[in-house]
mmCIF file of the N, C-alpha and C atoms, coordinates in Angstrom:
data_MODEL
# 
_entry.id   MODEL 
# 
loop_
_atom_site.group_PDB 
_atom_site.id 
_atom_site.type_symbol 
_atom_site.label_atom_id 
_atom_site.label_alt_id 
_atom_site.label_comp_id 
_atom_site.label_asym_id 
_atom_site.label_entity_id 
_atom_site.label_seq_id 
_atom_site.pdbx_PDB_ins_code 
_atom_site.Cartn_x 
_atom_site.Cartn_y 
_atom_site.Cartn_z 
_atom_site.occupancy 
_atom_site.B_iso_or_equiv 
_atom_site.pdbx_formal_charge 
_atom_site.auth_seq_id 
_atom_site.auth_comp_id 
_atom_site.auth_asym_id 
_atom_site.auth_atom_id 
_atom_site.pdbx_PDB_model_num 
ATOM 1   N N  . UNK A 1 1  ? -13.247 37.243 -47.184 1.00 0.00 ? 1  UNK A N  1 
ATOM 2   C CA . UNK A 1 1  ? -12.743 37.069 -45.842 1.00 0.00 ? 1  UNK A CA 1 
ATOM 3   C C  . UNK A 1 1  ? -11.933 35.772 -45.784 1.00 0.00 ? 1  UNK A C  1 
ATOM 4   N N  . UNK A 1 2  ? -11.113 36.101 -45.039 1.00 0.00 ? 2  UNK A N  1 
ATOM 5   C CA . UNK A 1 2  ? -9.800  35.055 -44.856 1.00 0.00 ? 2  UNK A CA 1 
ATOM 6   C C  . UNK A 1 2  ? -9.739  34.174 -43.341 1.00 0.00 ? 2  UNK A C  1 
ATOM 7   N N  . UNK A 1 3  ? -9.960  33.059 -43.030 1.00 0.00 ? 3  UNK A N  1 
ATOM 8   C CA . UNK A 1 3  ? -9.687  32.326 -41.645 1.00 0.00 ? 3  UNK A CA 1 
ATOM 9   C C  . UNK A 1 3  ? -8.606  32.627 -41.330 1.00 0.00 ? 3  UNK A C  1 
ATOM 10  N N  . UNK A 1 4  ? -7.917  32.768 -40.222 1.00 0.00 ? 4  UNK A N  1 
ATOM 11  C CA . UNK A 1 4  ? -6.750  32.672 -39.481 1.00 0.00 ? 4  UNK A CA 1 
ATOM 12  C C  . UNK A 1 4  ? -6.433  31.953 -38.658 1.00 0.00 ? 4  UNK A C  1 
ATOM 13  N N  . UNK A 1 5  ? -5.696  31.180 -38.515 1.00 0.00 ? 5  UNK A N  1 
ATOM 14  C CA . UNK A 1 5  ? -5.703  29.411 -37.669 1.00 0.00 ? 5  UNK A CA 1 
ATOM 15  C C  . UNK A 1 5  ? -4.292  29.612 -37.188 1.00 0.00 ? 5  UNK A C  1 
ATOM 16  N N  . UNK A 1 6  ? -3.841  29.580 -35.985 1.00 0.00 ? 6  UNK A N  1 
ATOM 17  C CA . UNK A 1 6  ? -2.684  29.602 -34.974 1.00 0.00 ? 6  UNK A CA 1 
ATOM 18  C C  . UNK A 1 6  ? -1.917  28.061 -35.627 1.00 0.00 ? 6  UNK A C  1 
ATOM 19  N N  . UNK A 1 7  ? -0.952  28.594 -36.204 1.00 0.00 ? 7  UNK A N  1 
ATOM 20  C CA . UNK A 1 7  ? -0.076  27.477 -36.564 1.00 0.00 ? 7  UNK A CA 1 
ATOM 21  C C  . UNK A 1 7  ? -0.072  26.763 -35.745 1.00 0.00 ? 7  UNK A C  1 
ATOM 22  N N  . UNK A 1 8  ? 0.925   26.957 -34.321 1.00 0.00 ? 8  UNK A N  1 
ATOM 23  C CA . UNK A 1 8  ? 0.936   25.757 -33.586 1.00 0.00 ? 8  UNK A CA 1 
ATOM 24  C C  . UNK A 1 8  ? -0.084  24.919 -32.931 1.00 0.00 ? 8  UNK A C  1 
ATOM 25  N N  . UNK A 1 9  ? -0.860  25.517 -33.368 1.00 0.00 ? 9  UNK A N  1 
ATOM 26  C CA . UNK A 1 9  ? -2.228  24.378 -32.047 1.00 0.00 ? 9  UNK A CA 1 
ATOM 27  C C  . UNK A 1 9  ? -3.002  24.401 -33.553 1.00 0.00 ? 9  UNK A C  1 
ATOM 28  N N  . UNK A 1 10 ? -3.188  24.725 -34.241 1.00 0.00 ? 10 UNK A N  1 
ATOM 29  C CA . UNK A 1 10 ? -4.071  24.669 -35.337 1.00 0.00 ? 10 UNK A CA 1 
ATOM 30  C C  . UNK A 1 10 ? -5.640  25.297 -35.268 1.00 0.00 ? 10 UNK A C  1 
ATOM 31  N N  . UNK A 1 11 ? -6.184  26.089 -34.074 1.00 0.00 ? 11 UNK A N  1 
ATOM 32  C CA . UNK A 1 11 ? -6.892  26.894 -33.426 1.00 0.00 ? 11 UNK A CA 1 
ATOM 33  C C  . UNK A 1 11 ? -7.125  27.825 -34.377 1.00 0.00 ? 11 UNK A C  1 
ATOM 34  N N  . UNK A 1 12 ? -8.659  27.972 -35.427 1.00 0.00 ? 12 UNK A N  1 
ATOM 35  C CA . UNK A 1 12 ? -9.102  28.998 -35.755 1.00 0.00 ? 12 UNK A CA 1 
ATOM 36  C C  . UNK A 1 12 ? -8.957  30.202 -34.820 1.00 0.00 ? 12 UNK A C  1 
ATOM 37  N N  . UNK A 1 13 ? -8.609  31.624 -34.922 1.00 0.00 ? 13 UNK A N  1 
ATOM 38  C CA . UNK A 1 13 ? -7.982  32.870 -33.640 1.00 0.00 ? 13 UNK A CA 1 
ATOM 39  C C  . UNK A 1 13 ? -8.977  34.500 -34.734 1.00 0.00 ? 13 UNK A C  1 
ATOM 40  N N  . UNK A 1 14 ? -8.899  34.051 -36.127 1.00 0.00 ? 14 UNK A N  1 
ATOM 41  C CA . UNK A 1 14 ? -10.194 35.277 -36.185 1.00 0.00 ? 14 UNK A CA 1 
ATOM 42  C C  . UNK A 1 14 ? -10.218 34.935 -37.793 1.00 0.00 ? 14 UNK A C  1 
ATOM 43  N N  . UNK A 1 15 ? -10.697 36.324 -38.240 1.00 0.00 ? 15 UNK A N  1 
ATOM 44  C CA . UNK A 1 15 ? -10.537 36.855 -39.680 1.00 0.00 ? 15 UNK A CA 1 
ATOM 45  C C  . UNK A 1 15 ? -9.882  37.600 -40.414 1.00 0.00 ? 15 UNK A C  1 
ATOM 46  N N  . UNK A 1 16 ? -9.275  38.036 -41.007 1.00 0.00 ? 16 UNK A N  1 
ATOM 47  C CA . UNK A 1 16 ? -9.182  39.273 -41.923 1.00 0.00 ? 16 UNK A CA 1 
ATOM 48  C C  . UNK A 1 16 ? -9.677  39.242 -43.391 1.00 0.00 ? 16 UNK A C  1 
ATOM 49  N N  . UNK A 1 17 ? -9.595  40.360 -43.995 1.00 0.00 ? 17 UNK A N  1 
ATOM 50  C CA . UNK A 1 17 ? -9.692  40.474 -45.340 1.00 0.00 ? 17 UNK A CA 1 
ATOM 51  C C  . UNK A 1 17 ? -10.817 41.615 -45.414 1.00 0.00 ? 17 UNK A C  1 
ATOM 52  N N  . UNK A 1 18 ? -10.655 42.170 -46.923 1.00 0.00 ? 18 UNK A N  1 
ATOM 53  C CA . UNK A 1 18 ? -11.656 43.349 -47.356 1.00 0.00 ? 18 UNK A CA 1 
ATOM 54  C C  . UNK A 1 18 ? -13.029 43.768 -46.916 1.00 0.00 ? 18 UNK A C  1 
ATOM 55  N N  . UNK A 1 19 ? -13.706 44.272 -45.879 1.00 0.00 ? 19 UNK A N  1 
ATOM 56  C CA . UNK A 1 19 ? -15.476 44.742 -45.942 1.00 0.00 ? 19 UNK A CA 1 
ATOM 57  C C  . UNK A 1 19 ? -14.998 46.150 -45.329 1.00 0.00 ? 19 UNK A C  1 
ATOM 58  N N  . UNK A 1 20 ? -16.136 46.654 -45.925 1.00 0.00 ? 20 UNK A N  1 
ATOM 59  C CA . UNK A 1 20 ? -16.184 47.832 -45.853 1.00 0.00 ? 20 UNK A CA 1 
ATOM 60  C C  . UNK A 1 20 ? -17.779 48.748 -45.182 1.00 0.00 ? 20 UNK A C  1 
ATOM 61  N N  . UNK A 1 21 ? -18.016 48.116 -44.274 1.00 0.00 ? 21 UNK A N  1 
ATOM 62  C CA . UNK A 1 21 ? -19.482 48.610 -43.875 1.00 0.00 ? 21 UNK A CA 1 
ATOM 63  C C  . UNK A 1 21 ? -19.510 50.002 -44.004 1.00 0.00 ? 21 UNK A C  1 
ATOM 64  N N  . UNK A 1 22 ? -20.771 50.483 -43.831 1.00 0.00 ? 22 UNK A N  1 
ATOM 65  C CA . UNK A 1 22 ? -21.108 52.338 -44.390 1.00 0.00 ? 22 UNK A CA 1 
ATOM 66  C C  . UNK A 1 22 ? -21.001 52.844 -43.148 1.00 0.00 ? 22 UNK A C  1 
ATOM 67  N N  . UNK A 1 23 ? -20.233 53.476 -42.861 1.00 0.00 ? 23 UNK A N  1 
ATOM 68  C CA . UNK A 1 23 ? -19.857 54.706 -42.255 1.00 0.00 ? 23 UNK A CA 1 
ATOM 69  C C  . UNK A 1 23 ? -18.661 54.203 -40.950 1.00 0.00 ? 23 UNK A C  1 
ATOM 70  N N  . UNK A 1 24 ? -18.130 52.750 -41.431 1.00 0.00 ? 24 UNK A N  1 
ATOM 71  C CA . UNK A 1 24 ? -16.851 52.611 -40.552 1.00 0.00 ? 24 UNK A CA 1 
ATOM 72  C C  . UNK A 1 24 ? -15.503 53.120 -41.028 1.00 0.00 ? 24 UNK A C  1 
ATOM 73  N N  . UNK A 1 25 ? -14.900 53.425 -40.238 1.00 0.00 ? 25 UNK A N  1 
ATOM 74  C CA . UNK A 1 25 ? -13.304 53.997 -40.841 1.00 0.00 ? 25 UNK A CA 1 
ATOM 75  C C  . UNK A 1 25 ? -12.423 53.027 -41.968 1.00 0.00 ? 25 UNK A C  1 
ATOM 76  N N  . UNK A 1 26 ? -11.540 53.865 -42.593 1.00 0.00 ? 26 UNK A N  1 
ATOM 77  C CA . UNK A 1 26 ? -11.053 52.653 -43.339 1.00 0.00 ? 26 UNK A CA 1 
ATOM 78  C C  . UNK A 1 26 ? -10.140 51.089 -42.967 1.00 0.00 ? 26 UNK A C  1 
ATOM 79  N N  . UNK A 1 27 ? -9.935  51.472 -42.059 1.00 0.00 ? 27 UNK A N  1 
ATOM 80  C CA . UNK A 1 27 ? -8.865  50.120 -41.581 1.00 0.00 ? 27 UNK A CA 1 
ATOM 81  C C  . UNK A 1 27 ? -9.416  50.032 -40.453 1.00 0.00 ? 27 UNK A C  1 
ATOM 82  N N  . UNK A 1 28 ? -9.823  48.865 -40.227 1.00 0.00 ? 28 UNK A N  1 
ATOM 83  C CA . UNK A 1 28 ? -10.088 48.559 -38.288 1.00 0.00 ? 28 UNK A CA 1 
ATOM 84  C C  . UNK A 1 28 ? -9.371  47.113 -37.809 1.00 0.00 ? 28 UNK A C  1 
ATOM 85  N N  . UNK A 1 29 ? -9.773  46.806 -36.560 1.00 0.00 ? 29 UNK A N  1 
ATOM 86  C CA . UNK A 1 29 ? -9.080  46.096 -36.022 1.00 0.00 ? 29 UNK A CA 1 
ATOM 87  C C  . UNK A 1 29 ? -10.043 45.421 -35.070 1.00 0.00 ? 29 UNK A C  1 
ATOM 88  N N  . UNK A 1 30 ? -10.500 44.346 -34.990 1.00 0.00 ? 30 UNK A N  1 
ATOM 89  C CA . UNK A 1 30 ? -11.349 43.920 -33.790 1.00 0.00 ? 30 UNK A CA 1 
ATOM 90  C C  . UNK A 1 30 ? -10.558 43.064 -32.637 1.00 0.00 ? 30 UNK A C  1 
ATOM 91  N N  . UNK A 1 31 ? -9.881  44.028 -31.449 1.00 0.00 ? 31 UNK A N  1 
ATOM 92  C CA . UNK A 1 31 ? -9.259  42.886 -30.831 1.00 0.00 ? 31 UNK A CA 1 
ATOM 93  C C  . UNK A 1 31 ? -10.094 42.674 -29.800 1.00 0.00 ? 31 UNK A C  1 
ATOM 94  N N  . UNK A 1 32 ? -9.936  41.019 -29.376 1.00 0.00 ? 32 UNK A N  1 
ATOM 95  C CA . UNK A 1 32 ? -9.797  40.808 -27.689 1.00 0.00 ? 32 UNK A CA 1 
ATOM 96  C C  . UNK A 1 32 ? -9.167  41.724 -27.121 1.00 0.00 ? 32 UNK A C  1 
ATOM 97  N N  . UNK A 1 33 ? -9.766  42.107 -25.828 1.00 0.00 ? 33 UNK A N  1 
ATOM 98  C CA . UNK A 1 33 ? -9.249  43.261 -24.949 1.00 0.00 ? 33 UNK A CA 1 
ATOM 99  C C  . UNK A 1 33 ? -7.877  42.596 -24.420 1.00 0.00 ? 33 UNK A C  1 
ATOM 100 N N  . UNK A 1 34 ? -7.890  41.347 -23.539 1.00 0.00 ? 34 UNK A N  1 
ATOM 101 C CA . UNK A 1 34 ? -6.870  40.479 -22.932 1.00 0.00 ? 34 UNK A CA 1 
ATOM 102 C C  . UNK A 1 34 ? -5.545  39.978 -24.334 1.00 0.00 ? 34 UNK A C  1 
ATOM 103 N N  . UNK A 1 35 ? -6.272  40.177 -25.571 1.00 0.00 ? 35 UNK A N  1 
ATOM 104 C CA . UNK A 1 35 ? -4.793  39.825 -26.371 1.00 0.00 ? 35 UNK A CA 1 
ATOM 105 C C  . UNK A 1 35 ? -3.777  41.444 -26.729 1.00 0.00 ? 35 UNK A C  1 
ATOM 106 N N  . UNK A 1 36 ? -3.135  41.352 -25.503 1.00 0.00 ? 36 UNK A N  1 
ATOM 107 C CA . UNK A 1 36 ? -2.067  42.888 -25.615 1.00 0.00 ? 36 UNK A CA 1 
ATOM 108 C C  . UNK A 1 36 ? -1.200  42.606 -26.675 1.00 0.00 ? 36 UNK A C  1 
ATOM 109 N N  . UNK A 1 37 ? -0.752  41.461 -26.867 1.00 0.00 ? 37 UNK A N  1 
ATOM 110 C CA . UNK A 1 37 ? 0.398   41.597 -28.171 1.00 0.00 ? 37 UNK A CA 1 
ATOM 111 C C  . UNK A 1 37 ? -0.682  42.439 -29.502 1.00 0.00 ? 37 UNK A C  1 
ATOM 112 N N  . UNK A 1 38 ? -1.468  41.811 -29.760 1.00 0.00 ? 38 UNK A N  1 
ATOM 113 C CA . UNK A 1 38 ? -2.263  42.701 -31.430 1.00 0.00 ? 38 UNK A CA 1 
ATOM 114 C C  . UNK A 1 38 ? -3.052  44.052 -30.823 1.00 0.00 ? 38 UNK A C  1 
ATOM 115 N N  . UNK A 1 39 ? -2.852  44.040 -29.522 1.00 0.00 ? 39 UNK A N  1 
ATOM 116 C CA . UNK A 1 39 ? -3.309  45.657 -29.039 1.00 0.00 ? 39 UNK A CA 1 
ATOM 117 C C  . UNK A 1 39 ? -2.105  46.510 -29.658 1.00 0.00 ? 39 UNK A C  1 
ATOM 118 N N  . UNK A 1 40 ? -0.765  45.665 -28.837 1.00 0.00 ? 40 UNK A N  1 
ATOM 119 C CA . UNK A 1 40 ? 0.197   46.822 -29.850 1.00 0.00 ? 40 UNK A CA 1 
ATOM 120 C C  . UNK A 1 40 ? 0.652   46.813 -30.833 1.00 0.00 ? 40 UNK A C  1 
ATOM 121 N N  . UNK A 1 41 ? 0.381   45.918 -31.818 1.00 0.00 ? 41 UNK A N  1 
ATOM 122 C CA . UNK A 1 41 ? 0.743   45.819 -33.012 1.00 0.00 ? 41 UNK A CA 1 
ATOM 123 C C  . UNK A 1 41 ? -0.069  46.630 -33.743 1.00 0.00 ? 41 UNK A C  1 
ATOM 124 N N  . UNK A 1 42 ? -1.594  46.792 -33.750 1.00 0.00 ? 42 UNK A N  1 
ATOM 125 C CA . UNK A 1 42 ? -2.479  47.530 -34.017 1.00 0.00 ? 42 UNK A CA 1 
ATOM 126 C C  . UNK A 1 42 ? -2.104  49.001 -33.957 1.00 0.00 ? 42 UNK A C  1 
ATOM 127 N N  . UNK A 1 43 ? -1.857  49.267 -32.375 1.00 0.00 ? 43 UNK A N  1 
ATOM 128 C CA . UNK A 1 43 ? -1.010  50.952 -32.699 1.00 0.00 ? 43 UNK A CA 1 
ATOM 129 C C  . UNK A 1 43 ? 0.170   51.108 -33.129 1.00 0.00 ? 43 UNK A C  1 
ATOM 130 N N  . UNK A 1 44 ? 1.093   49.817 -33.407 1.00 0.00 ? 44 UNK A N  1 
ATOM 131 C CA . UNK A 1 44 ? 2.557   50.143 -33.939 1.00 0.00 ? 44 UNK A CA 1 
ATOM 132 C C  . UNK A 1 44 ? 2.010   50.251 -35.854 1.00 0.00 ? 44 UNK A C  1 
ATOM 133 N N  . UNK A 1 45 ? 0.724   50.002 -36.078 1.00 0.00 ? 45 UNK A N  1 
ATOM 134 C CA . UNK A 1 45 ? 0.152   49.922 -37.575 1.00 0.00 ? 45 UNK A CA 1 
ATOM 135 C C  . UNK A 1 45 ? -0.454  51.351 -37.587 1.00 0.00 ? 45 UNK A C  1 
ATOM 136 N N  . UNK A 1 46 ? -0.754  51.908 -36.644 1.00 0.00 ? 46 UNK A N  1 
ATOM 137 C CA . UNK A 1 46 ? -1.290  53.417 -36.769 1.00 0.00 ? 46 UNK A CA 1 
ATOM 138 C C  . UNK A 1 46 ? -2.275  53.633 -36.202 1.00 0.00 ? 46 UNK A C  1 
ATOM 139 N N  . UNK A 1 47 ? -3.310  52.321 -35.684 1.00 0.00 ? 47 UNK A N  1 
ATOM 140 C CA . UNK A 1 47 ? -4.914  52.541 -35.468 1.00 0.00 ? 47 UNK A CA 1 
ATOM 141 C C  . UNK A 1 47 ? -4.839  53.118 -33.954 1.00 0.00 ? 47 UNK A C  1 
ATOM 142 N N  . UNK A 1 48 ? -5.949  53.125 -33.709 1.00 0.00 ? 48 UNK A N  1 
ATOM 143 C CA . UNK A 1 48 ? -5.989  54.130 -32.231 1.00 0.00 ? 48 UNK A CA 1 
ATOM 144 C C  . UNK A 1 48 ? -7.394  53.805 -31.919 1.00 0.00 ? 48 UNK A C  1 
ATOM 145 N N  . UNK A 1 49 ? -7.445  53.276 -30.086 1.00 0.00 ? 49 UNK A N  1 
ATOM 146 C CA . UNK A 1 49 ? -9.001  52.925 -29.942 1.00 0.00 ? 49 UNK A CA 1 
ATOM 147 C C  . UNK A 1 49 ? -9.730  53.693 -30.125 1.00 0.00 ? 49 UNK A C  1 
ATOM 148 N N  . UNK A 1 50 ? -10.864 52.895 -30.410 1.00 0.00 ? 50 UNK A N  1 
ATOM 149 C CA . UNK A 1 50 ? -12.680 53.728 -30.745 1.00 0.00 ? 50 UNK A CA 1 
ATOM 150 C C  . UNK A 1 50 ? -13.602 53.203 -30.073 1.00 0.00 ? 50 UNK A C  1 
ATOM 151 N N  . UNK A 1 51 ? -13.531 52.280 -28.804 1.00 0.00 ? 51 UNK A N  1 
ATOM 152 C CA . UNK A 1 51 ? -14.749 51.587 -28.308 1.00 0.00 ? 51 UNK A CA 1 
ATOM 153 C C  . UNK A 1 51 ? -14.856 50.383 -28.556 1.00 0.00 ? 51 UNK A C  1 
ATOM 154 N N  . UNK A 1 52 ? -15.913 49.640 -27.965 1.00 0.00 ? 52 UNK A N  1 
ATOM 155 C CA . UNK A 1 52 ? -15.614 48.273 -28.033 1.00 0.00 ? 52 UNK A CA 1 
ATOM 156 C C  . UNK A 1 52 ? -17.120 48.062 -28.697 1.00 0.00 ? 52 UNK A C  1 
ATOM 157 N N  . UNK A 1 53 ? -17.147 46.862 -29.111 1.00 0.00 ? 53 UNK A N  1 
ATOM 158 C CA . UNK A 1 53 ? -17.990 46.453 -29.891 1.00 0.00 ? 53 UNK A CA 1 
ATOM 159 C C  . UNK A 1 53 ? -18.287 45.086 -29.549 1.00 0.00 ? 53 UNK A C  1 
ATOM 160 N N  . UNK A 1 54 ? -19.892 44.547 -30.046 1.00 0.00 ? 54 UNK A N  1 
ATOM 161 C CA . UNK A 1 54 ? -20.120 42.930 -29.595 1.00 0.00 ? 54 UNK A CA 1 
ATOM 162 C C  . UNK A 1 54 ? -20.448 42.579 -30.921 1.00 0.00 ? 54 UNK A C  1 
ATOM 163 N N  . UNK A 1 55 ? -19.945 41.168 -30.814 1.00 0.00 ? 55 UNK A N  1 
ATOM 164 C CA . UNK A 1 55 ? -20.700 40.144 -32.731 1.00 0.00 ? 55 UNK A CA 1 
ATOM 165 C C  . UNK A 1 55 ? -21.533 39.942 -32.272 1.00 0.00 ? 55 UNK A C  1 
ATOM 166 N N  . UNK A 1 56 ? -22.334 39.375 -33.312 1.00 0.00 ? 56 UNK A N  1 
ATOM 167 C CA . UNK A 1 56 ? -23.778 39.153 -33.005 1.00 0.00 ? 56 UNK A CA 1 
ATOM 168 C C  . UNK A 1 56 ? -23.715 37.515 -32.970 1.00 0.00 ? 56 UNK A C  1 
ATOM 169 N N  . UNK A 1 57 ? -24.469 36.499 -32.040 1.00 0.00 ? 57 UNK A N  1 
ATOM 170 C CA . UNK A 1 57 ? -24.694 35.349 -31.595 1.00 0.00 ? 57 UNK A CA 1 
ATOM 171 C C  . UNK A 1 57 ? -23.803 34.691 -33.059 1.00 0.00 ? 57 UNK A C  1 
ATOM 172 N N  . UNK A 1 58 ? -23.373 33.728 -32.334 1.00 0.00 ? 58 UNK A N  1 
ATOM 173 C CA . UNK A 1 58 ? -22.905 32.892 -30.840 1.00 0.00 ? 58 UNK A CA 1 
ATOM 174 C C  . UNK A 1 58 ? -21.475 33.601 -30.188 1.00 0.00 ? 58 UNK A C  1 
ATOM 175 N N  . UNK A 1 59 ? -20.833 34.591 -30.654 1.00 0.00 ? 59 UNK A N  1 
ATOM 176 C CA . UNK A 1 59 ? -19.949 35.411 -30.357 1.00 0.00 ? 59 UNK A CA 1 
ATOM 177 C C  . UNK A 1 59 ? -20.300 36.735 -29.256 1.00 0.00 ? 59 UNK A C  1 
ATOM 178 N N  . UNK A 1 60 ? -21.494 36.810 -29.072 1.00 0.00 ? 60 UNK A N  1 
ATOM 179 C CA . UNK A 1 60 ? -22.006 37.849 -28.580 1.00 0.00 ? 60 UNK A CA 1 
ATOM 180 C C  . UNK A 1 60 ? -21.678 37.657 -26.910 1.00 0.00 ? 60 UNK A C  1 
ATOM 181 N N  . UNK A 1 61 ? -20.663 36.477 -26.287 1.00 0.00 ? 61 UNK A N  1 
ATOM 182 C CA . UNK A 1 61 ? -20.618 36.819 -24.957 1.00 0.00 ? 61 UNK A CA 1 
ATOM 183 C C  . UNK A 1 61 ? -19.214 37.780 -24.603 1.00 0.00 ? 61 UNK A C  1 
ATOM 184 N N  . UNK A 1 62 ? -18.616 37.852 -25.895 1.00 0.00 ? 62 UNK A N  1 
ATOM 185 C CA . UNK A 1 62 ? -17.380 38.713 -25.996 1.00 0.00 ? 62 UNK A CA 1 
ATOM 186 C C  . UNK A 1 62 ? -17.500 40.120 -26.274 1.00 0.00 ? 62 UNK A C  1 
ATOM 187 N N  . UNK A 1 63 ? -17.400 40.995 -25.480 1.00 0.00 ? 63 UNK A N  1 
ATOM 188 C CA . UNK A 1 63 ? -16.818 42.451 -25.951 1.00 0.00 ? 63 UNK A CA 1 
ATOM 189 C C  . UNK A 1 63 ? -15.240 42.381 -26.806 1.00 0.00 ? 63 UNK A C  1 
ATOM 190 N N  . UNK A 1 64 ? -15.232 43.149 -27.917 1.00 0.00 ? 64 UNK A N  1 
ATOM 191 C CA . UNK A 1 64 ? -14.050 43.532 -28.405 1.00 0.00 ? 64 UNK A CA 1 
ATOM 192 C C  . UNK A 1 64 ? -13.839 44.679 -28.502 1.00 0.00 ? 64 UNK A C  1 
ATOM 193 N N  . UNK A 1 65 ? -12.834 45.323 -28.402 1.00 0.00 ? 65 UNK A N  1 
ATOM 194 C CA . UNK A 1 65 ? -11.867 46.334 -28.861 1.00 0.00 ? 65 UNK A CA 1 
ATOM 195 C C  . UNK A 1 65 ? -12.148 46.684 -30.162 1.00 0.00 ? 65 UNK A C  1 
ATOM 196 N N  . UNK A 1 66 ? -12.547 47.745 -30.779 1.00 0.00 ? 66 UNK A N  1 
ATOM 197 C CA . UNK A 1 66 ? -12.557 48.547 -31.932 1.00 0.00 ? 66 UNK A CA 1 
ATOM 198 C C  . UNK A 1 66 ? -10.910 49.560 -32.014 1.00 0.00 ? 66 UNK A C  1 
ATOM 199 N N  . UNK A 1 67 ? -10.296 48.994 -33.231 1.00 0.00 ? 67 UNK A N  1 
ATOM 200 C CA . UNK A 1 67 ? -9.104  50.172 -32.879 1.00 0.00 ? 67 UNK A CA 1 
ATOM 201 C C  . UNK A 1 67 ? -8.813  50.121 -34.679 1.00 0.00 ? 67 UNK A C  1 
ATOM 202 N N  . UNK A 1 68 ? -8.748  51.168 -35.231 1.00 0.00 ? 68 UNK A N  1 
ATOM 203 C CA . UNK A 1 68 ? -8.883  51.792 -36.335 1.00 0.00 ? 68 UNK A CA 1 
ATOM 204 C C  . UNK A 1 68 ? -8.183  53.217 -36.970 1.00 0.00 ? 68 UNK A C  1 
ATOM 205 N N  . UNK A 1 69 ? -8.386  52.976 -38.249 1.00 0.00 ? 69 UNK A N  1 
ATOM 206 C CA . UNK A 1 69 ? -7.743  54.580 -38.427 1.00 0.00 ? 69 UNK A CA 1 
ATOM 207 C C  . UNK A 1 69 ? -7.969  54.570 -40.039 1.00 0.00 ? 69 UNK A C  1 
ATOM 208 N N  . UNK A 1 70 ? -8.077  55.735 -40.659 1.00 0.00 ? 70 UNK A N  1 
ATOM 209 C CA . UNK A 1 70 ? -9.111  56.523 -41.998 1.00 0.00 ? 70 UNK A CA 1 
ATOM 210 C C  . UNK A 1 70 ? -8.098  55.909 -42.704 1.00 0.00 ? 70 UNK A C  1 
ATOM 211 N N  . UNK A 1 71 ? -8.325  56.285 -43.963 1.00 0.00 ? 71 UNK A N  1 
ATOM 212 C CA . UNK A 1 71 ? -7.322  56.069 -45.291 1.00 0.00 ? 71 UNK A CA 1 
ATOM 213 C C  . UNK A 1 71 ? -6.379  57.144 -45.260 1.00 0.00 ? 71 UNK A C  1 
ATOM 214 N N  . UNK A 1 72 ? -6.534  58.654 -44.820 1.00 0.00 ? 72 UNK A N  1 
ATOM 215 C CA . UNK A 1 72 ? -4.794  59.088 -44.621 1.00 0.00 ? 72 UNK A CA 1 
ATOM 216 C C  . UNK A 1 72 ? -4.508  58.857 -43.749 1.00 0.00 ? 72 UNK A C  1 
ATOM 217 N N  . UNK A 1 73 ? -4.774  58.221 -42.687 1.00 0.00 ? 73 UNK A N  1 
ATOM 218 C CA . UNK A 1 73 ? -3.833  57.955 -41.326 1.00 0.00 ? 73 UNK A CA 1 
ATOM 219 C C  . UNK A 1 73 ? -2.490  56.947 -42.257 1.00 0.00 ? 73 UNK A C  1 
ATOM 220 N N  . UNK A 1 74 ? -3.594  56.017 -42.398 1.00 0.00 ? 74 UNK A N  1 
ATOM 221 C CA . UNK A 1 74 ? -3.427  54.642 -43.568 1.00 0.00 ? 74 UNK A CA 1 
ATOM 222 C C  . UNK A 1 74 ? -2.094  54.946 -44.154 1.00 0.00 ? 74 UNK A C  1 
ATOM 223 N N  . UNK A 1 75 ? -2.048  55.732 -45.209 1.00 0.00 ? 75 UNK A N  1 
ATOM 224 C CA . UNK A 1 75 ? -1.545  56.362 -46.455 1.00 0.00 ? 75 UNK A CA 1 
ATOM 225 C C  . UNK A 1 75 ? -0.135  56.809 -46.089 1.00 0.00 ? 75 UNK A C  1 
ATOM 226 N N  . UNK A 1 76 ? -0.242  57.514 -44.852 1.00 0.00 ? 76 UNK A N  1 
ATOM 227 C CA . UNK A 1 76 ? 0.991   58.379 -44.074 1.00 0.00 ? 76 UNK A CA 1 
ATOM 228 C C  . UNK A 1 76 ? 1.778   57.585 -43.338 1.00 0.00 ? 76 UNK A C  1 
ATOM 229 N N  . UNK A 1 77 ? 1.365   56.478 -42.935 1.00 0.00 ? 77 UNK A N  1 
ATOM 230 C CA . UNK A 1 77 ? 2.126   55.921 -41.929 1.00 0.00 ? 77 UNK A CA 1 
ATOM 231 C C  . UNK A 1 77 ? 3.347   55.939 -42.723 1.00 0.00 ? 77 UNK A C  1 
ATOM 232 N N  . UNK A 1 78 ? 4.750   55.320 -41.831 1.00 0.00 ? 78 UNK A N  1 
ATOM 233 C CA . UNK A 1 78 ? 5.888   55.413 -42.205 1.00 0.00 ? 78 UNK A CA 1 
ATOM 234 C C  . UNK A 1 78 ? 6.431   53.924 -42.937 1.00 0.00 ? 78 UNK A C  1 
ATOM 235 N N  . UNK A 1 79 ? 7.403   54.277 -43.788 1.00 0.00 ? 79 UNK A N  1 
ATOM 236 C CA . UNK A 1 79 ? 7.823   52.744 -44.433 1.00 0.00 ? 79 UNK A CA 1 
ATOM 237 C C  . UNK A 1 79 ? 6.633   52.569 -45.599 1.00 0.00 ? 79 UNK A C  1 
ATOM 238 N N  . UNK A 1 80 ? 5.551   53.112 -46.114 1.00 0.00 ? 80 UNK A N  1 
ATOM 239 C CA . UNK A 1 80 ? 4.623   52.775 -47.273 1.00 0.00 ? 80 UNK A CA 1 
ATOM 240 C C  . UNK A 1 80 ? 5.315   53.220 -48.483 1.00 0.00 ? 80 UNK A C  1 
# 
């Protein structure tokens, strides 16, 4: 897993990188509901909501956005 830190303010903003928990889709996306720019970047990438989801403490006063999609959604998209 990879930090992600907002260049200009220098503000840790999330994670990415490889996990694969058992029985989640292949690509997901955990957004803030209120951040619309990576809402649509997320569906301009292919994923499509699935529900929202909570982290577990000290993150747990946030609901997020689950938005995801399998390995052929993945595979098919356009431009790969």
């Amino acid at each position: 897993m990879f930090s992600v830190i907002e260049k200009a303010t220098g503000q840790w903003i999330g994670r990415v990188g490889p996990l694969q928990p058992e029985g989640w889709p292949e690509v997901i996306h955990l957004i803030d509901p209120a951040n619309e720019p990576f809402r649509r970047l997320a569906g301009r990438l292919g994923s499509a909501p699935r529900g929202t989801v909570q982290l577990p403490a000290p993150f747990s006063a946030t609901d997020l956005e689950v938005s995801a999609q399998d390995r052929v959604t993945w595979r098919a998209r356009p431009g790969r």
